[in-house]
Backbone as a printed PyTorch tensor [residue, N CA C, xyz], in Angstrom:
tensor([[[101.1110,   2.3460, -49.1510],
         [100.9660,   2.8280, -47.7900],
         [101.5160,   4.2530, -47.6650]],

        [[102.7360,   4.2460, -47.6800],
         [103.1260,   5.9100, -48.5880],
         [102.4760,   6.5520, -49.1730]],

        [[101.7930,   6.4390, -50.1510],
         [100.8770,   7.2380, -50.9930],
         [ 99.6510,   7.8390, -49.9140]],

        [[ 99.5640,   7.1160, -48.9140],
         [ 98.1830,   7.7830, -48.2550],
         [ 99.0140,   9.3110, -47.4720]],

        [[ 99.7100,   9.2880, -47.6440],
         [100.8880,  10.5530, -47.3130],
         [100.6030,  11.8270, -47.5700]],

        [[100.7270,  11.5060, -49.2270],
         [100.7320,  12.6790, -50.4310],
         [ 99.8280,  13.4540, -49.5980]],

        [[ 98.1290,  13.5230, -49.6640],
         [ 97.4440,  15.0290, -49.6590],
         [ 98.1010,  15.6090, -48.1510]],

        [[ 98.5510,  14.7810, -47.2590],
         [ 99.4120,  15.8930, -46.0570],
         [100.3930,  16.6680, -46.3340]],

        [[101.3310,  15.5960, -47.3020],
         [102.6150,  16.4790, -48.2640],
         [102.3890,  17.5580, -49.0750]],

        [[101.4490,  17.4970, -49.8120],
         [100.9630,  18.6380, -50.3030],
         [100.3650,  19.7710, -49.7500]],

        [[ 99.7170,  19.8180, -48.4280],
         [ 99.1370,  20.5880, -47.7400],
         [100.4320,  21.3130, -47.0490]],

        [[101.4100,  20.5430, -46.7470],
         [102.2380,  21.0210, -45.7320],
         [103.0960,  21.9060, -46.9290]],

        [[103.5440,  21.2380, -47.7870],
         [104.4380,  22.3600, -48.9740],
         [103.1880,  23.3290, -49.0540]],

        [[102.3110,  23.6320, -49.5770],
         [101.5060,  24.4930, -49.4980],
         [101.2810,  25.6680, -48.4660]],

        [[101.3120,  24.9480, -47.6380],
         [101.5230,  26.4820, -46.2340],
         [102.6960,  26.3330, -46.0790]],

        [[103.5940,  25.9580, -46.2150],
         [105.1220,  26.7620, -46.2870],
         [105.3660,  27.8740, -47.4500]],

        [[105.0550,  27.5120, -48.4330],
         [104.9650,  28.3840, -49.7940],
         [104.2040,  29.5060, -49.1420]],

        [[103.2680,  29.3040, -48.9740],
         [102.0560,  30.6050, -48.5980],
         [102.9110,  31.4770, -47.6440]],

        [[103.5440,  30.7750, -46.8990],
         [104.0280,  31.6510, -45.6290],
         [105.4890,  32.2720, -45.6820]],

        [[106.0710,  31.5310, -47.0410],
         [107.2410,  32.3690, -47.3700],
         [106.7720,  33.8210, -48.4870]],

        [[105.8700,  33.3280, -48.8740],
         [105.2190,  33.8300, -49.9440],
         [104.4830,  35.4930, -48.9460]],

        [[103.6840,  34.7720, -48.0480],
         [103.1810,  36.0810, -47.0420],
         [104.6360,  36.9260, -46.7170]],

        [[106.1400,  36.2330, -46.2850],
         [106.6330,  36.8120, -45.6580],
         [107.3300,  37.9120, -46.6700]],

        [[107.6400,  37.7640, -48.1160],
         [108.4380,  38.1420, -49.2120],
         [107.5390,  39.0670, -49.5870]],

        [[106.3130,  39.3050, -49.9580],
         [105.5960,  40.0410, -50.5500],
         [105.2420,  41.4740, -49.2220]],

        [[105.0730,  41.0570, -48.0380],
         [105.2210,  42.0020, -46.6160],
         [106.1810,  42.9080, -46.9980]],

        [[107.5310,  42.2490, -47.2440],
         [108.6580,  42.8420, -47.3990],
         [108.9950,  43.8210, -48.7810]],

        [[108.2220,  43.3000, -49.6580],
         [108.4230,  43.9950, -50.9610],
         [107.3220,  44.9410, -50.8500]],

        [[106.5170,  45.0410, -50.6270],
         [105.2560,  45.9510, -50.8690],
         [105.1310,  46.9140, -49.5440]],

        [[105.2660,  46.4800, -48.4070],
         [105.0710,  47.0230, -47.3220],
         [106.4060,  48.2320, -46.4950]],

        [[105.8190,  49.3320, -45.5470],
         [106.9560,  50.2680, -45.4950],
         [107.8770,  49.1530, -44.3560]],

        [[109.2320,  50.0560, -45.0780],
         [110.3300,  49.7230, -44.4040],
         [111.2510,  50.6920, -43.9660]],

        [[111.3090,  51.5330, -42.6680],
         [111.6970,  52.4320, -42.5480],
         [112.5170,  52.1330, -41.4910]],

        [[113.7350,  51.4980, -40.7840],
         [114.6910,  51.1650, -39.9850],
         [115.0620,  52.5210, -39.5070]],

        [[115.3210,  51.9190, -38.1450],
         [115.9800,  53.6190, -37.0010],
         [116.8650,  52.8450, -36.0050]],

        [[117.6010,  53.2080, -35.8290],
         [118.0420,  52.8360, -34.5790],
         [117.7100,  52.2360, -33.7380]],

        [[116.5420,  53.0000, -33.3730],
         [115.4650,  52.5900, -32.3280],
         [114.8860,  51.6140, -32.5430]],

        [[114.3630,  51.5180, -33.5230],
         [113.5440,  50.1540, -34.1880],
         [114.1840,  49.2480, -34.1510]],

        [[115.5580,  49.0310, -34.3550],
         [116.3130,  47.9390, -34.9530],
         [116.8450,  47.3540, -33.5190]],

        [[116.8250,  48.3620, -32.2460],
         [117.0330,  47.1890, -30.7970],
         [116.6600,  46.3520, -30.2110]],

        [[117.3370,  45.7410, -29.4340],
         [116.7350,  44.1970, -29.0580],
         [115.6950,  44.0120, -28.5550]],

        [[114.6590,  45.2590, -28.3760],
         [113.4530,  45.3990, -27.6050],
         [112.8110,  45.4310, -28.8330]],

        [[111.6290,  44.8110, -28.2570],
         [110.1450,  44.4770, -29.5310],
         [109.8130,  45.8260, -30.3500]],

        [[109.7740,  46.9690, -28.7180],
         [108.4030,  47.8900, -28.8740],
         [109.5370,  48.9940, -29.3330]],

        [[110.5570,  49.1100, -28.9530],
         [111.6050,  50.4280, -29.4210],
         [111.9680,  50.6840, -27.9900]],

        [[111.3540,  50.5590, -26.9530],
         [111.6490,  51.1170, -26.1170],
         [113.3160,  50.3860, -25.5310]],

        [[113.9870,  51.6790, -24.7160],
         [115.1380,  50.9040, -24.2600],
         [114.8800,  50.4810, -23.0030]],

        [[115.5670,  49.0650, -22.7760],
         [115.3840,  47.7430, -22.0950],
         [116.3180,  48.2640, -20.5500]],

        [[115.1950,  48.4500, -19.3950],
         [116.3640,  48.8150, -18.2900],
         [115.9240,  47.6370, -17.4270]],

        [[116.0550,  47.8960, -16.0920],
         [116.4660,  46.5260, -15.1550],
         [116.6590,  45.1160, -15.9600]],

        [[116.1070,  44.1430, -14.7270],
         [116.6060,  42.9270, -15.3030],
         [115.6000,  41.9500, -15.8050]],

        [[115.8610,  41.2390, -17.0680],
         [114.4840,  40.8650, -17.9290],
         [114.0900,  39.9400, -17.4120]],

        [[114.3360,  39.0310, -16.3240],
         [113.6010,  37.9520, -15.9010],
         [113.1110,  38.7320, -14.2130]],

        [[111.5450,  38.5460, -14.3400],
         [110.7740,  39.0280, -13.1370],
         [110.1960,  37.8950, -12.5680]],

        [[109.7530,  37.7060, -11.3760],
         [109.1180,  36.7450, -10.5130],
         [107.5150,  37.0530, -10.7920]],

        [[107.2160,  35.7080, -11.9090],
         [105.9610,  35.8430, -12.1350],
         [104.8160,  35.0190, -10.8890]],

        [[104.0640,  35.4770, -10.4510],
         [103.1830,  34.5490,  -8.9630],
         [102.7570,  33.2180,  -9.8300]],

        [[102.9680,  32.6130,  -9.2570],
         [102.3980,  31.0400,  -9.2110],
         [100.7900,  31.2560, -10.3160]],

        [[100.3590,  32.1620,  -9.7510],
         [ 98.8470,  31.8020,  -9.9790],
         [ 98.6420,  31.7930, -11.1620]],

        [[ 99.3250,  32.3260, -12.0570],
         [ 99.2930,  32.5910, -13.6950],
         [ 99.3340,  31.1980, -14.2000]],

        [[100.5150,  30.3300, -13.9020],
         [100.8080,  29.4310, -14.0360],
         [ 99.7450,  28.1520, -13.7720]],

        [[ 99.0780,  28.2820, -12.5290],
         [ 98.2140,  27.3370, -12.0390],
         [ 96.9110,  27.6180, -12.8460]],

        [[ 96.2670,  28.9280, -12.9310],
         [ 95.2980,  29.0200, -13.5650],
         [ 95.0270,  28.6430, -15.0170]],

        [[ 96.6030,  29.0970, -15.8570],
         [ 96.4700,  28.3170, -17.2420],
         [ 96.4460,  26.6310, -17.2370]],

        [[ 97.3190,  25.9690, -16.1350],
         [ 97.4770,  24.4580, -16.1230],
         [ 95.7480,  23.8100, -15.5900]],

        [[ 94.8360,  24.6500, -15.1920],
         [ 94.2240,  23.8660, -14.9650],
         [ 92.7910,  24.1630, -15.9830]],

        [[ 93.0250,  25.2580, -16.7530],
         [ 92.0560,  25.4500, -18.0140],
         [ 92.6370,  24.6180, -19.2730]],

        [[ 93.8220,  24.2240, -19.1730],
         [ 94.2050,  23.5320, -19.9510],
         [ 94.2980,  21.9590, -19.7490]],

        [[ 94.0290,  21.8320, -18.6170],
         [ 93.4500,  20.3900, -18.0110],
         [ 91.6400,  20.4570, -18.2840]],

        [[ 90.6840,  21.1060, -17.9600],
         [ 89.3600,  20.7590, -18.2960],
         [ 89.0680,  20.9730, -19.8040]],

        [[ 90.0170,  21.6880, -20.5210],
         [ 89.9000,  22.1720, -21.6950],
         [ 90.3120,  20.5590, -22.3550]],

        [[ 90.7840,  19.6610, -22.0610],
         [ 91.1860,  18.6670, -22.8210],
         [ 89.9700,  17.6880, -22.4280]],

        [[ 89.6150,  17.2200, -21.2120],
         [ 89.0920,  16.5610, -20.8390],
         [ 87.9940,  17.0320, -21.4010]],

        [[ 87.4360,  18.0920, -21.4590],
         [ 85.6780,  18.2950, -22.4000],
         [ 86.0620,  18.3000, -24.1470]],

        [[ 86.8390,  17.8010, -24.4600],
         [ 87.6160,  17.4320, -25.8850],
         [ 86.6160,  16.4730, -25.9350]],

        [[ 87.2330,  15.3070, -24.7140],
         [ 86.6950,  13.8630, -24.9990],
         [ 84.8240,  13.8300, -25.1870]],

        [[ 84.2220,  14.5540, -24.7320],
         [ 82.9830,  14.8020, -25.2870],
         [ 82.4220,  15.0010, -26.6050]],

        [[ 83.2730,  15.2430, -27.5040],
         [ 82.6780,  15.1200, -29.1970],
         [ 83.0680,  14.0610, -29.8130]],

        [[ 83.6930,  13.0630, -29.6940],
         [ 83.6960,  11.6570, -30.0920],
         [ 82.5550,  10.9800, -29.0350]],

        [[ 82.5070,  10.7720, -28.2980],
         [ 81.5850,  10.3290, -27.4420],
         [ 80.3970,  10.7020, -28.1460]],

        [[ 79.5790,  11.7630, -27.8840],
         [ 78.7610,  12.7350, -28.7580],
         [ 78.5490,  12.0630, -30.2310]],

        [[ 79.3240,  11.6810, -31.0540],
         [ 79.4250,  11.2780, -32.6670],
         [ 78.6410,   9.9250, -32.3430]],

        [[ 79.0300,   8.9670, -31.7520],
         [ 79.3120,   7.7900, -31.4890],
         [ 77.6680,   7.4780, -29.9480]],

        [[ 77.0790,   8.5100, -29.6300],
         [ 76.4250,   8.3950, -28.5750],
         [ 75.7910,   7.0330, -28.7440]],

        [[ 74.6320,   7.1170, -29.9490],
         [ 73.5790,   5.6920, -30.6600],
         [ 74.4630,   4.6710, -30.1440]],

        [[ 75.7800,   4.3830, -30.9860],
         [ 76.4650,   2.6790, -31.2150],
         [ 76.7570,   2.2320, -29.6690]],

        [[ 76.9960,   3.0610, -29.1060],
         [ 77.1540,   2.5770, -27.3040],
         [ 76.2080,   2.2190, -26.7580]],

        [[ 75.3040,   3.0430, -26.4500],
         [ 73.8680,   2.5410, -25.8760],
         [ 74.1850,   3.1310, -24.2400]],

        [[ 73.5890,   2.4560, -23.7120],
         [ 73.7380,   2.1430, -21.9840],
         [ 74.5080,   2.2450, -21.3860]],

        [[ 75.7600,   1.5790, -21.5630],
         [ 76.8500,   1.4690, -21.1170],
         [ 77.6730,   2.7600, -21.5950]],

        [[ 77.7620,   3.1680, -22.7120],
         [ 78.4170,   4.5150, -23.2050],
         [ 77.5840,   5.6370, -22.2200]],

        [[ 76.4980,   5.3550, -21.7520],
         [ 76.0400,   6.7520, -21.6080],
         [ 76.7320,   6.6430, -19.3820]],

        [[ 76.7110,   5.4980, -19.5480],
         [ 77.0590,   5.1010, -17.8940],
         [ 78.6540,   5.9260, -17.6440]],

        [[ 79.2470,   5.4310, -18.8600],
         [ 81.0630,   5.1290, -18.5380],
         [ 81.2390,   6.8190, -18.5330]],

        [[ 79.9730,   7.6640, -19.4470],
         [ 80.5440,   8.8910, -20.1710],
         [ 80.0020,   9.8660, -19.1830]],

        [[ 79.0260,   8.6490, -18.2720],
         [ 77.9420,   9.8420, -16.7910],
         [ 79.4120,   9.4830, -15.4710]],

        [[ 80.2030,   8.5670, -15.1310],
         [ 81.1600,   8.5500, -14.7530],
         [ 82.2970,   9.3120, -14.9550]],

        [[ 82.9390,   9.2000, -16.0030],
         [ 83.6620,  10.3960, -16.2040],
         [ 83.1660,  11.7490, -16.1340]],

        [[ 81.8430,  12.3470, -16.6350],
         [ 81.5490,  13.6600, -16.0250],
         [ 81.2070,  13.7610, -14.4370]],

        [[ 80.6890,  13.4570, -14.0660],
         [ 80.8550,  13.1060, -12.6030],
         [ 82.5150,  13.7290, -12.5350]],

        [[ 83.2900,  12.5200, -12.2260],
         [ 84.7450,  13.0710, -11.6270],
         [ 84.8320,  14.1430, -12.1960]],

        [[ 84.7450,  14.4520, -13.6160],
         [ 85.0050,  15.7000, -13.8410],
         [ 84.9820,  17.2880, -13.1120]],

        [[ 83.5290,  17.2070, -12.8060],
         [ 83.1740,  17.7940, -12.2320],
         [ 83.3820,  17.6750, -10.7120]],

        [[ 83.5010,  16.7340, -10.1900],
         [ 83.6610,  16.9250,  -8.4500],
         [ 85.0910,  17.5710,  -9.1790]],

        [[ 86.1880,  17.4540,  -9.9820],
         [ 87.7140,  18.1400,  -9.9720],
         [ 87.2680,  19.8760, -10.4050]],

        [[ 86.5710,  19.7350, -11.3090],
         [ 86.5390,  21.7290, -10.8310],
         [ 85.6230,  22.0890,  -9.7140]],

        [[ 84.7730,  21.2230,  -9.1610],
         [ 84.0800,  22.1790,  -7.5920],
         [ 85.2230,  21.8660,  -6.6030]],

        [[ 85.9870,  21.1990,  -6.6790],
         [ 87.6080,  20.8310,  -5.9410],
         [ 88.1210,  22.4210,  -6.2260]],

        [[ 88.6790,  22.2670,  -7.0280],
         [ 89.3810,  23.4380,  -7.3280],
         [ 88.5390,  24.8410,  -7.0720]],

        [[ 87.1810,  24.6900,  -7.5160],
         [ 87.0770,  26.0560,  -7.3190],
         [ 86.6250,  26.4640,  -6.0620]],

        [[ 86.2980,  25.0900,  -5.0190],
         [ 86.3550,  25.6660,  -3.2600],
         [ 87.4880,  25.5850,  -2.8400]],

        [[ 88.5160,  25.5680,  -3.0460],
         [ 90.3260,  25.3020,  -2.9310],
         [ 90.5400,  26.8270,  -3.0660]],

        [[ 89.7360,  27.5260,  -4.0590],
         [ 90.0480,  28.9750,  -5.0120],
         [ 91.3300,  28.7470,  -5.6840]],

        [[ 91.1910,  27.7040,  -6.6750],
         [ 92.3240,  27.6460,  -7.4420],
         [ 91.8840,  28.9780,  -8.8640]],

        [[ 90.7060,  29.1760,  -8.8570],
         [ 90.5930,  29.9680,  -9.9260],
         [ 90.2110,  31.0680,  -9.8450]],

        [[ 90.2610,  31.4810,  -8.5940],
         [ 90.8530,  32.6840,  -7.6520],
         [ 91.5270,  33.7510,  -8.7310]],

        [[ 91.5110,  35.0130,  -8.9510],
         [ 92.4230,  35.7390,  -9.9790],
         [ 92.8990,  37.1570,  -9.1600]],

        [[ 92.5420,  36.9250,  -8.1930],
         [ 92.8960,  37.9120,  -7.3820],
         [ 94.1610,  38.2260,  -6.3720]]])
């Protein structure tokens, strides 16, 4: 039962290697020229004034939570899809139901103007 393990174990040591391997060879081959500037707690070099936490609007937030809500739910469409034949009737009923709600939830949202970007 273990053994059905191995080819994940191996895949996973494998991109760790690769990625220490990407990070060591970056470092050996690639320029390395440190400044002051470079080396501060800011990404870009630039120096860091006011205060680092800003009041981001809601809408950023709402707009990713709800592309990331239809983005899952049209997931469930390619197993369905694989599998269409072995269901028959009833698969195509349960799968015309769920698109249905689906859809009344983004014409919801998008007469609400949840996806509003303005």
């Amino acid at each position: 039962m273990l053994s059905d393990y191995g080819p994940v174990a191996v895949l996973l040591l494998i991109s760790v290697v690769v990625g220490f391997l990407v990070l060591f060879m970056s470092r050996l081959f690639g320029p390395y020229r440190p400044t002051a500037r470079k080396l501060a707690p800011y990404e870009s070099g630039m120096q860091p004034y006011g205060q680092a936490i800003r009041r981001i609007p809601v809408k950023f937030y709402r707009v990713a939570v709800l592309f990331i809500l239809f983005d899952i739910e049209v997931i469930f469409f390619l197993p369905w899809a694989v599998i269409f034949r072995d269901l028959g009737l009833y698969g195509l009923a349960v799968m015309g139901v769920f698109f249905f709600v689906l859809t009344a939830g983004f014409v919801y949202e998008w007469k609400l103007g949840g996806l509003e970007w303005d």
